[in-house]
C-alpha positions in Angstrom: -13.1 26.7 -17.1 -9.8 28.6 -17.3 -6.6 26.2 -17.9 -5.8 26.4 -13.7 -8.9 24.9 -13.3 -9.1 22.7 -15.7 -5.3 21.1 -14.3 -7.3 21.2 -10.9 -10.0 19.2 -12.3 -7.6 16.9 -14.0 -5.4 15.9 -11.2 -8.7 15.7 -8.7 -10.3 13.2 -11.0 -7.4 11.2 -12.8 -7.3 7.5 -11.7 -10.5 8.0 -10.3 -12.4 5.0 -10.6 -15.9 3.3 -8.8 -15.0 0.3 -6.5 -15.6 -3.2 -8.6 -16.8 -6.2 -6.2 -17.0 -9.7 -7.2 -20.1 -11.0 -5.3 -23.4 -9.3 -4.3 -23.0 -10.4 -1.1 -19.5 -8.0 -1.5 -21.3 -5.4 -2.6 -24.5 -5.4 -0.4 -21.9 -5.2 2.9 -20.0 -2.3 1.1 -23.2 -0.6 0.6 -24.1 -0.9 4.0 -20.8 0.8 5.1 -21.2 3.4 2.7 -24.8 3.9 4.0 -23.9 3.8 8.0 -20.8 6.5 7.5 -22.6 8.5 4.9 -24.4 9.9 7.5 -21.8 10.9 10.0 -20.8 15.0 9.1 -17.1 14.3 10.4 -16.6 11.9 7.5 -15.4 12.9 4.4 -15.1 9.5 2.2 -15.8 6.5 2.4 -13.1 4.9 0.5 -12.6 1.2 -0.7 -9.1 0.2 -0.7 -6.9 -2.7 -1.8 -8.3 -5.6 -4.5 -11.9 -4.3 -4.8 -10.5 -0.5 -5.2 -8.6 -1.8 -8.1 -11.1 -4.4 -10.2 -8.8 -7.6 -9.0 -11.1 -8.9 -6.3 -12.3 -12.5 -6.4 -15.1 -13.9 -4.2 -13.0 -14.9 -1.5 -11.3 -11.8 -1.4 -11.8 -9.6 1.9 -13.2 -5.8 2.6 -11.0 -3.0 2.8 -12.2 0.3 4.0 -10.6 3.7 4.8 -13.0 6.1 6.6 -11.7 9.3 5.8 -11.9 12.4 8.4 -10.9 15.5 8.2 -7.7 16.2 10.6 -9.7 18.4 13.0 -11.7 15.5 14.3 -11.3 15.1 18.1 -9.8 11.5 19.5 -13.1 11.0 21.6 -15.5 12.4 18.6 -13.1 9.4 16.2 -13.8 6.8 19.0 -17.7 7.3 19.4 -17.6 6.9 15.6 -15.9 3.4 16.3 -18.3 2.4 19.4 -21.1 3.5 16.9 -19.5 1.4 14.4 -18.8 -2.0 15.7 -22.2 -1.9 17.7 -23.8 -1.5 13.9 -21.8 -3.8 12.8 -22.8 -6.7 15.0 -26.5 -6.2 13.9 -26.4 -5.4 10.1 -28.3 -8.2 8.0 -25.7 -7.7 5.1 -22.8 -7.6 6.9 -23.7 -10.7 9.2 -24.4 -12.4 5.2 -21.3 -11.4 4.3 -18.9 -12.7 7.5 -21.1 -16.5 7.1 -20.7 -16.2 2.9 -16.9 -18.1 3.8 -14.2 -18.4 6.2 -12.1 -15.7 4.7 -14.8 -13.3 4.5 -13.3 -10.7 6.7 -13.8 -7.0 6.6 -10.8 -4.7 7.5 -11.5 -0.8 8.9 -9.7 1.6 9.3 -10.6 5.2 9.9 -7.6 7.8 8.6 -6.9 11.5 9.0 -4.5 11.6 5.7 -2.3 13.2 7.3 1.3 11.3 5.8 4.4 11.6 7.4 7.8 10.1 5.9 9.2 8.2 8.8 13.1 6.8 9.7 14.5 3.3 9.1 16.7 1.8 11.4 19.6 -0.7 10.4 18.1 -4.2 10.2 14.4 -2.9 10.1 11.5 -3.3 7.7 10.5 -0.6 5.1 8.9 2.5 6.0 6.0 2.3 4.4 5.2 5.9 3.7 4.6 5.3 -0.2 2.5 2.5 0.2 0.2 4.2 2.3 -0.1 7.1 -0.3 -0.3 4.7 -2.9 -3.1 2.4 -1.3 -5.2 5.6 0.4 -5.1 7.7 -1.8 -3.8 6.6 -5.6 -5.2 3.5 -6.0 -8.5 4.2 -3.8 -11.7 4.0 -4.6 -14.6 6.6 -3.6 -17.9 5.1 -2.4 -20.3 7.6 -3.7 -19.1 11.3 -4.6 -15.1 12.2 -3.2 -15.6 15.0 -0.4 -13.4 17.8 -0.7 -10.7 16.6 1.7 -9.9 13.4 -0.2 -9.4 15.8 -3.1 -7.4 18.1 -1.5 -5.3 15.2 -0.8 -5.6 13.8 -4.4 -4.1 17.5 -5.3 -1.2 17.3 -2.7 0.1 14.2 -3.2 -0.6 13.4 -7.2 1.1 12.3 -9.8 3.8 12.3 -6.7 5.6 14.3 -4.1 8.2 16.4 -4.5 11.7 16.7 -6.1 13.5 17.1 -2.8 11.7 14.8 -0.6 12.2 11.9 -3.0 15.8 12.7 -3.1 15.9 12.1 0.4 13.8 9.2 0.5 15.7 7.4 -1.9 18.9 8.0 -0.6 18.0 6.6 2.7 15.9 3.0 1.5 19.6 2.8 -0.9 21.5 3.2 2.3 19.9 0.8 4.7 18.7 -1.8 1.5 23.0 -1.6 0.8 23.7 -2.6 4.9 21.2 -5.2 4.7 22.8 -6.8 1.8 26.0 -6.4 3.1 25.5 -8.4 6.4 24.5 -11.2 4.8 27.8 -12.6 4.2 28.9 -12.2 7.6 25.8 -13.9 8.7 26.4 -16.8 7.2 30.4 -17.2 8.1 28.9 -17.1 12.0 26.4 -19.9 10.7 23.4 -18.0 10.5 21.8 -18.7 7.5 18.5 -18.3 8.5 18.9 -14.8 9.5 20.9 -14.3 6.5 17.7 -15.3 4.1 15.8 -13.1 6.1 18.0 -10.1 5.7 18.0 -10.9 1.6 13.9 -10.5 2.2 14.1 -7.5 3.6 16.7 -6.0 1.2 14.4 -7.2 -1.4 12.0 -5.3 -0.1 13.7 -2.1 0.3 14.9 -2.6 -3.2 11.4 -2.6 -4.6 10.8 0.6 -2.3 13.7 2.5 -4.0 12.6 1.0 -7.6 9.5 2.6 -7.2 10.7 5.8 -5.6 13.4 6.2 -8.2 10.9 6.1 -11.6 8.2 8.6 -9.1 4.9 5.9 -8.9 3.5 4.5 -5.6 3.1 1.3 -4.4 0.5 -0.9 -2.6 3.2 -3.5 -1.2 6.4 -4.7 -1.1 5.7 -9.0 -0.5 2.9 -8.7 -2.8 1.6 -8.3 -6.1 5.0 -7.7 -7.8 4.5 -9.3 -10.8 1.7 -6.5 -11.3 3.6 -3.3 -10.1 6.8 -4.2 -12.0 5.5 -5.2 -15.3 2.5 -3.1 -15.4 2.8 -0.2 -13.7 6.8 0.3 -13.5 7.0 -1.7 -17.5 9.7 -3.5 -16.7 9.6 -7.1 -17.5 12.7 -7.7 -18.2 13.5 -6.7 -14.7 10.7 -9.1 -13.3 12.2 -12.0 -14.8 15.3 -11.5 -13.1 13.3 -11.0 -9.7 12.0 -14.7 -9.1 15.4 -16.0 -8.7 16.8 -13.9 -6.2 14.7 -15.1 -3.8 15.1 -18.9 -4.9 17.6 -20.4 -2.6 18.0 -24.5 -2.8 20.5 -25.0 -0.2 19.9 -22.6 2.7 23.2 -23.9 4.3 25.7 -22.5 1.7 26.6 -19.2 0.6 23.8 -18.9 -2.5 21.9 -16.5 -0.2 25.1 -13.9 -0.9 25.7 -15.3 -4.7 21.6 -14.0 -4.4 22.6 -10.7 -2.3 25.3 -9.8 -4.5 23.4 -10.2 -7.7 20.5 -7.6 -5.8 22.8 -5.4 -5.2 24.0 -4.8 -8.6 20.2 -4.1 -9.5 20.0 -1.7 -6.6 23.3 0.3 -8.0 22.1 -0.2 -11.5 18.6 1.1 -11.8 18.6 3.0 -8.2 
């Protein structure tokens, strides 16, 4: 293996890890998933995504699948895979076990063409979640059975993360429209709407964590959860975390703490971002 294969080989399989499930009863229905797409040719991998993709499921934690297909795929050949699906679905001994093991046993199912494009914000809207996507597909995924060669292809494309300029771009926008959010809070709550105000700060908040992660290059699997994880772990910034908690800890919604709380996020936005 010459040293441009072996980089190849590196990138294609770092991170790579099997899918971790915290009952049988998990694990029997992801089997059964695995087995019923397996044999469909237009799909490349069958990919477990979210807690059970990263070892952190518990037994009342859900299903997450991402049933990868290759771009090419028609619309009516992707919806006979779905007709195909839910009728197998309905029938399946282990997945009927596993929607009457509890009431929160739900399976989520998506089928993706990886095909990830940055989007726009608008002023006053949520996060594009371009990152998270990458991150939850594709970084933090986990193969059921051997990765086809599409889901490596995109593991070659899009790892460690994407490029120079395109981050540059990205992170100058989630500043921009993270910095108007924070600054209509104030002016919010001189017209007396402070509920609107809070909600502003949890948007900010999230664009903040957005352009956190974008700024230090690692991806994300959410912005309103699991924070405690991404920031300590993965970004090694406790110090930061501990500062986190409190912004979003308001005791009198009626005053002007949710600014005192905007202006203190802002100076970690112009700080570290």
């Amino acid at each position: 293996m010459d040293n441009w294969d072996f980089c190849s080989f590196m990138v294609e399989n770092s991170f790579l890890m099997p899918p971790s499930f915290p009952t049988r009863v998990h694990e029997a229905a992801a089997g059964s998933v695995s087995n019923f797409f397996g044999r469909i040719s237009h799909v490349d991998t069958v990919l477990v995504v979210n807690s059970c993709a990263r070892g952190q499921a518990v037994a009342e934690s859900d299903l997450d699948f991402a049933i990868l297909v290759p771009p090419g795929v028609t619309a009516d050949t992707t919806r006979e895979i779905e007709t195909a699906w839910h009728e197998f679905a309905l029938t399946d001994a282990a997945l009927t076990r596993y929607r009457a093991s509890g009431p929160h046993a739900l399976l989520h199912l998506d089928l993706i063409t990886g095909e990830y494009q940055p989007g726009q914000m608008e002023e006053g809207g949520m996060p594009d979640y371009f990152e998270v996507e990458i991150g939850n597909q594709v970084r933090y995924s986990a193969p059921m059975g051997n990765p086809g060669p599409y889901y490596l292809e995109l593991r070659r494309n899009w790892l460690p993360y994407y490029d120079t300029a395109l981050r540059a771009q990205r992170l100058g926008m989630t500043v921009a429209f993270c910095e108007y959010d924070l600054n209509s809070i104030r002016p919010y709550i001189d017209r007396g709407l402070h509920f609107q105000a809070f909600d502003r700060l949890t948007v900010a908040f999230q664009k903040f964590l957005q352009a956190l992660f974008i700024s230090r290059g690692v991806y994300p699997i959410a912005y309103n959860k699991w924070i405690k994880m991404q920031v300590v772990e993965w970004l090694g910034m406790p110090d930061l975390y501990a500062q986190l908690p409190a912004i979003l800890s308001v005791s009198n919604i009626e005053s002007y703490e949710t600014a005192e709380k905007a202006e203190k996020l802002a100076a970690l936005l112009r700080s570290l971002c």
